[in-house]
C-alpha positions in Angstrom: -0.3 -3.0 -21.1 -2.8 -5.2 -19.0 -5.2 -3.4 -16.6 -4.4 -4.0 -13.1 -6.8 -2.0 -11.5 -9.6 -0.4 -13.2 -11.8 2.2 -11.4 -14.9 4.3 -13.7 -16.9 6.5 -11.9 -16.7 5.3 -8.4 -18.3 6.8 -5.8 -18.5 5.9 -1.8 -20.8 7.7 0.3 -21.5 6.9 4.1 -25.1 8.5 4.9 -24.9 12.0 3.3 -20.7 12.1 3.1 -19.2 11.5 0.1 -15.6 9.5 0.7 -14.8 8.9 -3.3 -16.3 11.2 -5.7 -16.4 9.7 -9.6 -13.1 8.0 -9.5 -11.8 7.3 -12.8 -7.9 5.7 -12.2 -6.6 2.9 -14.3 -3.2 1.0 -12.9 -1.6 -0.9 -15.2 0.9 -4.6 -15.4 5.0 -3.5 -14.6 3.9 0.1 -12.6 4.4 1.4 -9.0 1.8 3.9 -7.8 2.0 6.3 -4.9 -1.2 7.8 -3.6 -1.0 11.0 -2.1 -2.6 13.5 -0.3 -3.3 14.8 2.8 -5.3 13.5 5.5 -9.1 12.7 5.1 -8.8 12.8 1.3 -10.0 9.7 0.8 -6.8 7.7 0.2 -7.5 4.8 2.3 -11.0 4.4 0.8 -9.6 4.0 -2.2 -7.4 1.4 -1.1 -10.4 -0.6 -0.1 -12.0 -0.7 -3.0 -8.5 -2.0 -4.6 -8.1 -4.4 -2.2 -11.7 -5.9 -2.9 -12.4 -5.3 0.7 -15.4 -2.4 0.2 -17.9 -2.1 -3.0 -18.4 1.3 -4.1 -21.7 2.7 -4.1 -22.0 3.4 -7.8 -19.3 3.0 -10.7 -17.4 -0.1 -11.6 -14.3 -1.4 -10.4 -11.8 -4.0 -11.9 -9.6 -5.8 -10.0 -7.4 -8.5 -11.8 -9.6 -8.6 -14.4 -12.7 -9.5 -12.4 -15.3 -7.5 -11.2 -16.6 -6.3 -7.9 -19.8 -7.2 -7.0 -19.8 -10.3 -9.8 -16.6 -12.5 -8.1 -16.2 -14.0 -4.9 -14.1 -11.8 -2.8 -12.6 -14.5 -0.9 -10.9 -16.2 -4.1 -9.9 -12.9 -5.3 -8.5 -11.6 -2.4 -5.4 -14.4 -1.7 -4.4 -12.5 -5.0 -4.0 -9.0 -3.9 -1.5 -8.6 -0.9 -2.4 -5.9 1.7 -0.6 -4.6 4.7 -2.6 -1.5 6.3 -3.1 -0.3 10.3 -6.3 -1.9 10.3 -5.1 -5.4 9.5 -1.9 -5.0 11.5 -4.6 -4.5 14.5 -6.4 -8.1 14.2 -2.8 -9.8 14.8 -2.8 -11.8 17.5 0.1 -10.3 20.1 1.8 -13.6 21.0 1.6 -14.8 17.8 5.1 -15.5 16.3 6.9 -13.5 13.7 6.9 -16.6 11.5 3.2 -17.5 12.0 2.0 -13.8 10.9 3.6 -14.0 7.7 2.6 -18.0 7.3 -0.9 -17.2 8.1 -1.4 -15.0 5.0 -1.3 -18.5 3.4 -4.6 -19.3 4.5 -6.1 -15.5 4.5 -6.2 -15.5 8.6 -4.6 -13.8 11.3 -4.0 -15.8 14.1 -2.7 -19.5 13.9 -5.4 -22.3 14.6 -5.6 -25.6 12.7 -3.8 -24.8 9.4 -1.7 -27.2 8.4 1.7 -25.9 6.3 4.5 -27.5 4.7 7.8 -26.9 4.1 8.1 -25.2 1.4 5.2 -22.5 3.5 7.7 -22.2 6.2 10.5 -21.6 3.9 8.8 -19.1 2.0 8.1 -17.4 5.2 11.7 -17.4 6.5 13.0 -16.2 3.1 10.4 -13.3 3.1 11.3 -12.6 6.5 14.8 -12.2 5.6 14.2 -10.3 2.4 12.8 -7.5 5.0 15.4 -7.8 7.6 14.1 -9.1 10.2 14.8 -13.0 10.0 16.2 -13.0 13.4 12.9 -12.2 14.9 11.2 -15.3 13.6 10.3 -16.7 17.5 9.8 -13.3 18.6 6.1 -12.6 19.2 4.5 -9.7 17.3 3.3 -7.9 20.4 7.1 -7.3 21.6 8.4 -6.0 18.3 9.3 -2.2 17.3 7.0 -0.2 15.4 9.2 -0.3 12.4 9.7 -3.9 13.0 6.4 -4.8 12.6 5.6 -2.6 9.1 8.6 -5.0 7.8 6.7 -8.1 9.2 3.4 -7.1 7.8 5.2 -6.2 4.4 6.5 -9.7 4.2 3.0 -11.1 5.3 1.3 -9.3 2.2 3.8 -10.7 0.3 3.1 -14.5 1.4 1.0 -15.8 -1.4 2.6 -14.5 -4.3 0.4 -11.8 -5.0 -0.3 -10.3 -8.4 -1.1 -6.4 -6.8 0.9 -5.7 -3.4 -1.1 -2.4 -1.4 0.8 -0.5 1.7 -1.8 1.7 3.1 1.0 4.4 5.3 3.6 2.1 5.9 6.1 4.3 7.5 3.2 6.3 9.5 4.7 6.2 13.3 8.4 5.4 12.0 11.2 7.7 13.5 13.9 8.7 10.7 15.8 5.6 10.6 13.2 3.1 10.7 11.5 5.1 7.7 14.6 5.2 5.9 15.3 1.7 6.1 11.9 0.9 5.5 12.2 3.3 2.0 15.3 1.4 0.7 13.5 -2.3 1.1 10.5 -0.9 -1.3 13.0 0.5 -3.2 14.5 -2.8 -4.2 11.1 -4.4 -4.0 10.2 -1.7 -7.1 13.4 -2.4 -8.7 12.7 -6.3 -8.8 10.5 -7.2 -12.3 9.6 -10.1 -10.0 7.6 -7.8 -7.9 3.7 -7.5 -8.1 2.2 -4.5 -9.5 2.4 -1.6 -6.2 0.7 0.5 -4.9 1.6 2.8 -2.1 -0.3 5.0 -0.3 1.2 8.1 2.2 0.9 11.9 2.8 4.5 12.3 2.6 6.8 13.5 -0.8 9.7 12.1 1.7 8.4 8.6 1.5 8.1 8.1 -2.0 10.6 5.4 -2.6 13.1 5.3 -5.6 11.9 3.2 -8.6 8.2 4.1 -8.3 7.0 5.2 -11.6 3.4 6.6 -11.1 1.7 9.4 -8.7 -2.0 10.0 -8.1 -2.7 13.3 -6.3 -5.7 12.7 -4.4 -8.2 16.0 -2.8 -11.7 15.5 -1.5 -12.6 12.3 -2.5 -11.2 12.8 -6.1 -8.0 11.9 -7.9 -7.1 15.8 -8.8 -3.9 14.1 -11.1 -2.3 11.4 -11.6 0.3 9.7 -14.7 4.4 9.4 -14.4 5.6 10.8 -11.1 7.8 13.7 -12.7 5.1 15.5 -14.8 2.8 14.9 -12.0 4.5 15.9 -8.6 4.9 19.8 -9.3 4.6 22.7 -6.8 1.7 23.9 -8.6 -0.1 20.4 -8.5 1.1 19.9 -4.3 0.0 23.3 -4.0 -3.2 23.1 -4.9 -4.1 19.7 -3.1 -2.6 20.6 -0.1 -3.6 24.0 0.0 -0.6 26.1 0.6 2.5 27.3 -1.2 5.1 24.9 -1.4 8.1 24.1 -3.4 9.4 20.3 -4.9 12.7 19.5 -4.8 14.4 16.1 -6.4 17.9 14.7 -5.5 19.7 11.6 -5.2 16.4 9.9 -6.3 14.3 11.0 -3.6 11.5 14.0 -3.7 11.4 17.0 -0.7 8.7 19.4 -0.3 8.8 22.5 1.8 6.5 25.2 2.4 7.2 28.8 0.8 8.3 31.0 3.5 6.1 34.4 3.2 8.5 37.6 4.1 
């Protein structure tokens, strides 16, 4: 199998912090990845450097086959689709539902002078029904429901066909039912050998979506374990990244966790 994603040794540091501590983690054509851990653990960073959106401070990293820091960014990065709370911030409120996904097209957030086509708009719409929320195509971004706009942004990342889709906490600020819906779409988008290569990142066993094949544990800045989701999401592995006693449950294709209850 084709590398995806490619990571060896990296490291981030800000000042004296270290974010990413000698990163080795190797995502490969035809798999979907969760990333989990709990907060400050450096998930997010990681996703950074996948998305081609930070450079590591030491260690390589492979992203599509090319390189970061020998490859222009801004030619790789139409190629990677991204929806994360950061991005989600930098859209426009009265831009339309349709224009947030179309704009991906062009890599910008906020409709100006792009010119599209048909077959961009129709993309768009089909997208936007894919995720549900084809009726809000006129609404405008600012006026839609938490969970309406992770469904919006999911479409957006999935605009130009990418070859790696990344969800940085894409149910983070959902109540039950928007999360649930939200977990059966990226079910069937794992399902789908159409889809791009996944990776999903949350703090949550509850979120991890049926159909997702691979789990990296992250704690401190370090990937602690990762490989198939089943060998690698154990109580003794949750236990010791999250740093209390808990217990892992699997039913109906979906994984619990609870603490232990001390008598």
């Amino acid at each position: 199998m084709s590398a995806v994603l490619d990571l060896k040794g990296v490291t981030v540091r800000r000042g004296t912090t270290t974010i990413l501590d000698a990163v080795d983690w190797q995502v490969n054509d035809g798999e979907r990845w969760v990333v989990l851990g709990p907060n400050g653990a450096g998930k997010t960073t990681l996703l950074q450097i996948a998305s081609g959106r930070m450079h590591p401070t030491s260690g390589s990293a492979e992203l599509l086959g090319e390189r970061l820091g020998k490859v222009d960014v801004f030619e790789l990065r139409p190629r990677i689709g991204l929806a994360s709370a950061s991005l989600a911030e930098r859209i426009p409120g009265d831009e339309t539902v349709r224009d947030v996904v179309l704009t991906a097209a062009y890599g910008v957030t906020g409709r100006w002078r792009e010119r599209y086509d048909d077959l961009d708009t129709g993309r768009a719409d089909d997208l936007l029904a894919a995720f549900g929320v084809s009726h809000l195509a006129e609404r405008t971004f600012g006026t839609l429901s938490e969970g309406e706009r992770k469904r919006t942004q999911i479409a957006r990342a999935l605009m130009t066909d990418p070859e790696l889709l990344l969800l940085d906490e894409p149910a983070a600020g959902l109540d039950l039912g928007g999360r649930e819906e939200l977990v059966g779409a990226l079910a069937e988008l794992a399902s789908d050998p159409r889809s791009p290569v996944l990776v999903l990142v949350t703090h949550h066993v509850e979120e991890i979506p049926p159909g997702f094949t691979h789990l990296a544990l992250v704690k401190d800045g370090t990937i602690h374990r990762a490989g198939p989701v089943a060998e690698v999401l154990t109580a003794e592995n949750l236990t010791e990244v999250f740093g209390m006693p808990l217990v892992v449950a699997h039913g109906g294709g979906r994984w619990m966790a609870r603490s232990v209850r001390r008598r």
